[in-house]
Structure formats: structure tokens, C-alpha cells
N, C-alpha and C positions, 0 to 999 in steps of 0.2 A: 451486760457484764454479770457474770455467775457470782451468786452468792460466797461470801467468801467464810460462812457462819462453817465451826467444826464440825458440829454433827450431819450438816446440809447439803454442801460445797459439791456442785454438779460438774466434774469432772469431765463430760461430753463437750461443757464449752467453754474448758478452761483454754486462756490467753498463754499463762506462766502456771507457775508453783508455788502455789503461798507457802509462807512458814510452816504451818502446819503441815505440809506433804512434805518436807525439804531432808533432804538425810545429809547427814555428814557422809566428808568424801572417805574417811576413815572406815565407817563404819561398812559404808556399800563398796568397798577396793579391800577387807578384810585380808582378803585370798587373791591370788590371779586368778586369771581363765585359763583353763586348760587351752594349748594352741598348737596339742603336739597330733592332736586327733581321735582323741580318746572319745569312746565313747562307751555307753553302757551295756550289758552282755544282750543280748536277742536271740530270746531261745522259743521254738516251736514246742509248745508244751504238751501235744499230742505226739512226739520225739519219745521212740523208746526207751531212750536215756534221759527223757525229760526231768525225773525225779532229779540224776545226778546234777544236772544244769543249772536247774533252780534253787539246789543246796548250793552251790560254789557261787552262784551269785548272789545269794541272799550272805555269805559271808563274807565274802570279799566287798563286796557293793554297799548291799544291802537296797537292791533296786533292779527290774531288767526290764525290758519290753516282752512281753508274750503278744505271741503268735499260733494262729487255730486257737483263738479263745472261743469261738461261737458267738460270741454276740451280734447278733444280724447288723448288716451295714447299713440298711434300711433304718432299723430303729434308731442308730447313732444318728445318725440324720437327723431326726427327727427330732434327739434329744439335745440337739444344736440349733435345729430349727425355732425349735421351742425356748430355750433359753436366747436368743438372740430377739427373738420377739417381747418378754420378757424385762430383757433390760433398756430395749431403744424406748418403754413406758416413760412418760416424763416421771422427775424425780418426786413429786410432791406423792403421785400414785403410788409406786413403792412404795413408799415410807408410810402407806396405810397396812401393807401388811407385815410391818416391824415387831418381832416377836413380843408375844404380854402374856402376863396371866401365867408365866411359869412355861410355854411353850418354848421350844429349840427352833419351831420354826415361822419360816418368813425371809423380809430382806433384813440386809443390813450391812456393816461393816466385818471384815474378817475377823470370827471367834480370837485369833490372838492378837486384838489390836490393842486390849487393854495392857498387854504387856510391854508396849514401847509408846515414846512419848511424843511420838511422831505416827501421825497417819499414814495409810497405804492405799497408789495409785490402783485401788481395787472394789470391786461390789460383791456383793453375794447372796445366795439365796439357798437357802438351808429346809430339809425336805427329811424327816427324823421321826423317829419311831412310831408311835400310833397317835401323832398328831391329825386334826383332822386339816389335812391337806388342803380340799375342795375350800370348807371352810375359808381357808388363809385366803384364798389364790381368787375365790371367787367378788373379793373386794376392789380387783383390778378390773372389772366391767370397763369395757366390754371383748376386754383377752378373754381366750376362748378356754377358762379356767378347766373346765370337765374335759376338753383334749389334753389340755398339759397334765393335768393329774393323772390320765390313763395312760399317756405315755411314760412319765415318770417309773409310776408301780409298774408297767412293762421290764422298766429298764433295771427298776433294783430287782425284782425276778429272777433277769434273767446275770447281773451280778453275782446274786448269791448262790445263785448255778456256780458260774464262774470258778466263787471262794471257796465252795466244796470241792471242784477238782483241785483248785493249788493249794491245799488245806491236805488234800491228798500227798500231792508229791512231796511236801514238804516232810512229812511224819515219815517218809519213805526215806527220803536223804537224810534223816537223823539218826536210821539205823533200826528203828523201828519198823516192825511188821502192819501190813494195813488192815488185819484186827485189829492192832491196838490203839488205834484209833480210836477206836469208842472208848478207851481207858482214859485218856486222856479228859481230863473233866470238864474244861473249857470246849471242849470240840464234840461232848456226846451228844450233843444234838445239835447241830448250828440251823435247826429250824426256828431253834428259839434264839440265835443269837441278835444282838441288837444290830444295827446297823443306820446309816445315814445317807445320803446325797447332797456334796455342797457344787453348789452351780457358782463358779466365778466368772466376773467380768473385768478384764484387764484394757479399759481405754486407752486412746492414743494418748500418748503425754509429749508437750510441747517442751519438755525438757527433763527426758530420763534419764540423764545424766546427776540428776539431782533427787531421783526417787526412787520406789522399790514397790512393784507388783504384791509379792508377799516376803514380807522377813524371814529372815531364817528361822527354820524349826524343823524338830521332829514332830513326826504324828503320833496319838497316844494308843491307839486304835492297837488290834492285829497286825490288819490289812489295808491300803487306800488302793485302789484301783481306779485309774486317771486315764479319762478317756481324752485328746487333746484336739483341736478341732487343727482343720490342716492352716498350713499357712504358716509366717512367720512364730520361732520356737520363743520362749521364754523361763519353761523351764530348767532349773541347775541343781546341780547334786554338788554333796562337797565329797571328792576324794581323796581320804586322808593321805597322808605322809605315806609313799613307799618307795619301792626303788628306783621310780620313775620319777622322783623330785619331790617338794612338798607338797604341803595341802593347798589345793586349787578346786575352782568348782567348772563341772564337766556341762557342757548343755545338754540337755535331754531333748531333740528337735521332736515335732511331730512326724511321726514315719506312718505310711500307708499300710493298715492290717494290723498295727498295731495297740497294745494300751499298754501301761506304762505300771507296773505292779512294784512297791516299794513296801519293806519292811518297818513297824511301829512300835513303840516301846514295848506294849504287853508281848506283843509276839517273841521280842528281844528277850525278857524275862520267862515266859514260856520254853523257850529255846535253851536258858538258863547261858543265855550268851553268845552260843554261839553263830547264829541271826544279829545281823548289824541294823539296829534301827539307824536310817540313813538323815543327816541332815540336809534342807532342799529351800531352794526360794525361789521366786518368780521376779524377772526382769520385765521390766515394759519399752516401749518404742515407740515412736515419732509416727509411723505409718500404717500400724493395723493394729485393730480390735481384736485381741485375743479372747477366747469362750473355751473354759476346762469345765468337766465334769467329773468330780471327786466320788467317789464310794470309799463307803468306809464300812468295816464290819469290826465289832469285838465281842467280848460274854456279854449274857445274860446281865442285869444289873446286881444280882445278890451272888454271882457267881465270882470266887476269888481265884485270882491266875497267881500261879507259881510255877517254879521250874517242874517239867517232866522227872520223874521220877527217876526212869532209867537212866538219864543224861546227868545224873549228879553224881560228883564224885564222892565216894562214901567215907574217904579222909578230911575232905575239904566241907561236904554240905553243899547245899543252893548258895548263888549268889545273888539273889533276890528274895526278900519275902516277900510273900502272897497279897497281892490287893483286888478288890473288886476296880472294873472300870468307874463308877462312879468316886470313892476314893481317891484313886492316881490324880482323876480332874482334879479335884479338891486338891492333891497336895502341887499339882499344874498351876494353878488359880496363885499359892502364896510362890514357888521357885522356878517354875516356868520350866527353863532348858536346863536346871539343877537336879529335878523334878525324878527324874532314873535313877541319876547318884544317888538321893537320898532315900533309895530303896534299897539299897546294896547291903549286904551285911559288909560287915567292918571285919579285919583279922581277927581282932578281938572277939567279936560276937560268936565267930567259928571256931574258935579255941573254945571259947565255953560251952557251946554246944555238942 
């Protein structure tokens, strides 16, 4: 019988759902399901139109699938292979390499579970700035620690390749020239920008009708780029109110060739709006083990993001003021999904201004 302790609770061979994993039916039936066929835009972003593509659906969405990313197929593999090996470790091992000492990374439970008061049908495993990786990884003897780490920094490599092309199209669909690119102050160098990898594990649950993979939320990031392993989908976007009925959330299935690139608040504030940071949550199932692999990029840590210059109206002002990534956590930490609003300037503050 599995431990039924909160911080412990080995979900691989859970029976039921204890309290602590249990959602209200309110909470997880917020929205319907979208049932009319919707899905998210899918755009080849080697597409000489590509720039226009990716601006229309970073604002209407705020989410699409890209296609011709480059990332070897081989390596996704591998960075599946590796996280599946990874999590079938029994659970005592993990939880030897549970983040301390001020590190980001290791296993654990999903970064925003401190924000609700119910647990999530989920694990993970956090892989962030110039933590020493080996270090973490090499406590799970006799996993082949020094493969996983080389594949890993393969895989953010060749990510942050990635985030330099759609970093590209993006500055291109806002009307901007791709000089100016480098004007942009968050973006002059994204050699130094910070960036992550969260590896999640979504078990079979014996009744997910009663729980939830990951909660809803925005990402605070730029960019998240989600690589999704094939098989049954989990993924959901919520898409607002439009002419096509209300707010309902869409599934993002795993599609072949694809990854799955969604908008995050800085980018949002960056954009000075007009980028939809999208909201998205993970559902779980009765019959398969889902395996996602997150990247995330945003600034430098002392670098403050604000709206582009050109993109503000010179009646109105920015609709954000400037914060560093580290900051925004911080005010993430006290309002969570508030957390954007209360960067906003107010009518008032742009009248004085």
C-alpha cells in the first residue's frame, strides 16, 4: 500500500486518490472542452511568411506548434529516453536529489504547487542555470548520470538555437526591422540569457476524474518550448471568449515533427500587449504515462524587461512597468495568476505620466 504521507505519496502505485490529490469538480470543469475541433495554429517556421504566422498566433492564441524546428529527432529521443529512465527510479532515490542549498535544481513537485492546496497528479525534475547538474544527478547511482547530463546540455543548445530563430520572427511581426533586434535590451544578447529545462512526469491515475496533471497557469518566462512525448495528449490551452462561443480549453495533442511554443508574461510585457501570455494545464489518464519536456528561456537576472520602445503609444505610455525575471517570481510567489495585473500601470498612473 503507497505511502499516503504529502510530501511522499508514490503515485506509480496508487490504488485511489487521496485527499490531498482530490480537486473539486468546480474547479477542474471551470470551462468546457472545446468539441467543435479546434485546435492550435501550426506553422512551418522556415515558411517565408513565417514571421507573419507567428505574430497572428502569438496574439490571438498565444501558443502554436512549429514545424522545421531543427531539433534532431534522434536527440528528442533520447531526451525521453532519458527522462523515462529517470522517473521509473524508486521514489526514496529521487528525493535524494531534492533541490538545497539555494539550488533550482533536482526532483521534486511542480514549482507552482505551493500555490494551491491540493497536490498535483505530477513529478519533476528541474535542470536550471549553472547549477552543477552532474553533481545533482550523480546521487541516483547507478543511472547513467554523465549520459543524462550530456544529453540534457545537447538538448538546451540546441533550444536556445531554437529561441534565437523565433526571437527572430517575432521582432519581425511587430513591425520592427531585424537590426533592431539588438536594440531591444532583453534580446542583445540571448547568449547570456538565463534559461531552464523542467522534465515532467504525468502517471497513470486510477481516477482522473478527480485530479489534475498541472493547474492552470501562465508561464513567467519569455518562451516555454514543449517538447511532448507521442502518445496520448494532456495538454490544454484556455481559449478566451470569441465568436466562436466562450471560454473553453482546447487540447494541444502530441503531433509528429512538432514542439509546442507558447507565449509567457515577460514576453507579454515585452510586446507591451500585444503577445497573449496563454493560460494552459495538463490533464491525466487511466492508461498512459505521459513524459513532457519544458524549456524555458527569459533575461539575464539584473536585466529589467519593459515594453519595446517603438510599440508604445506616445499618448498612452507602456502598459507595464519594467521588472527583472527575478522580481516578477517574487511578486509570482505573494499573487500568483494576479501577478501580470499588478504590473500594469493604472489610467491614472498614465495620466500622470
Amino acid at each position: 500500500m503507497p505511502s499516503l504521507s504529502k510530501e511522499h505519496f508514490d503515485l506509480y502505485s496508487a490504488f485511489h486518490v487521496p485527499e490531498t490529490h482530490a480537486w473539486s469538480s468546480s474547479h477542474l470543469h471551470d470551462h468546457p472542452i472545446a468539441g467543435d475541433g479546434a485546435t492550435i495554429p501550426v506553422i512551418d517556421i522556415s515558411d517565408p511568411d513565417a514571421a507573419s504566422m507567428v505574430g497572428g498566433a502569438c496574439r490571438s492564441w498565444g501558443v502554436f506548434y512549429a514545424t522545421s524546428h531543427g531539433i534532431p529527432a534522434d536527440l528528442l529521443h533520447q531526451v525521453e529516453s532519458h527522462a523515462r529512465r529517470l522517473f521509473s527510479l524508486p521514489l526514496h532515490r529521487k528525493l535524494q536529489t531534492a533541490p538545497r542549498d539555494g539550488s533550482l535544481s533536482g526532483y521534486g513537485r511542480p514549482p507552482i504547487s505551493a500555490f494551491f492546496p491540493k497536490l498535483m497528479w505530477s513529478e519533476g525534475f528541474t535542470l536550471a542555470g549553472h547549477d552543477d547538474h552532474l553533481a545533482v544527478t550523480s546521487q541516483l547511482s547507478p543511472f547513467d548520470s554523465l549520459s543524462f547530463c550530456e544529453v540534457m546540455e545537447a538538448y538546451r543548445k540546441e533550444m536556445k538555437k531554437l529561441a534565437g530563430r523565433l526571437f527572430r520572427l517575432l521582432i519581425l511581426s511587430l513591425g520592427l526591422e531585424e537590426e533592431e533586434m539588438g536594440q531591444v535590451g532583453p534580446l542583445k544578447e540571448l547568449s547570456q540569457a538565463a534559461d531552464a529545462i523542467q522534465l515532467n512526469s504525468y502517471p497513470t491515475c486510477p481516477e482522473p476524474e478527480r485530479a489534475i496533471g498541472m493547474a492552470a497557469h501562465t508561464d513567467s518566462a519569455f518562451l516555454t518550448v514543449l517538447h511532448q512525448t507521442d502518445g496520448a495528449g494532456g495538454l490544454q490551452v484556455l481559449r478566451d471568449q470569441d465568436e466562436s462561443g466562450s471560454a473553453r480549453w482546447v487540447d494541444v495533442l502530441p503531433r509528429p515533427d512538432c514542439l509546442v511554443v507558447n507565449v509567457g508574461d515577460l514576453l507579454h510585457i515585452l510586446s507591451n500587449g500585444r503577445f497573449k501570455s496563454v493560460r494552459h494545464r495538463a490533464v491525466v489518464n487511466r492508461a498512459d504515462h505521459r513524459i513532457s519536456a519544458a524549456y524555458f528561456i527569459g533575461p539575464p537576472a539584473h536585466m529589467k524587461v519593459g515594453s519595446i520602445t517603438k510599440l508604445v503609444d506616445m499618448r498612452t505610455g507602456p502598459m507595464y512597468r519594467p521588472v527583472t525575471w527575478p522580481e516578477y517570481l517574487g511578486i509570482r510567489t505573494r499573487l500568483f495568476d494576479k501577478a501580470l495585473d499588478s504590473v500594469k500601470f493604472q489610467e491614472k498612473e498614465l495620466e500622470k505620466d
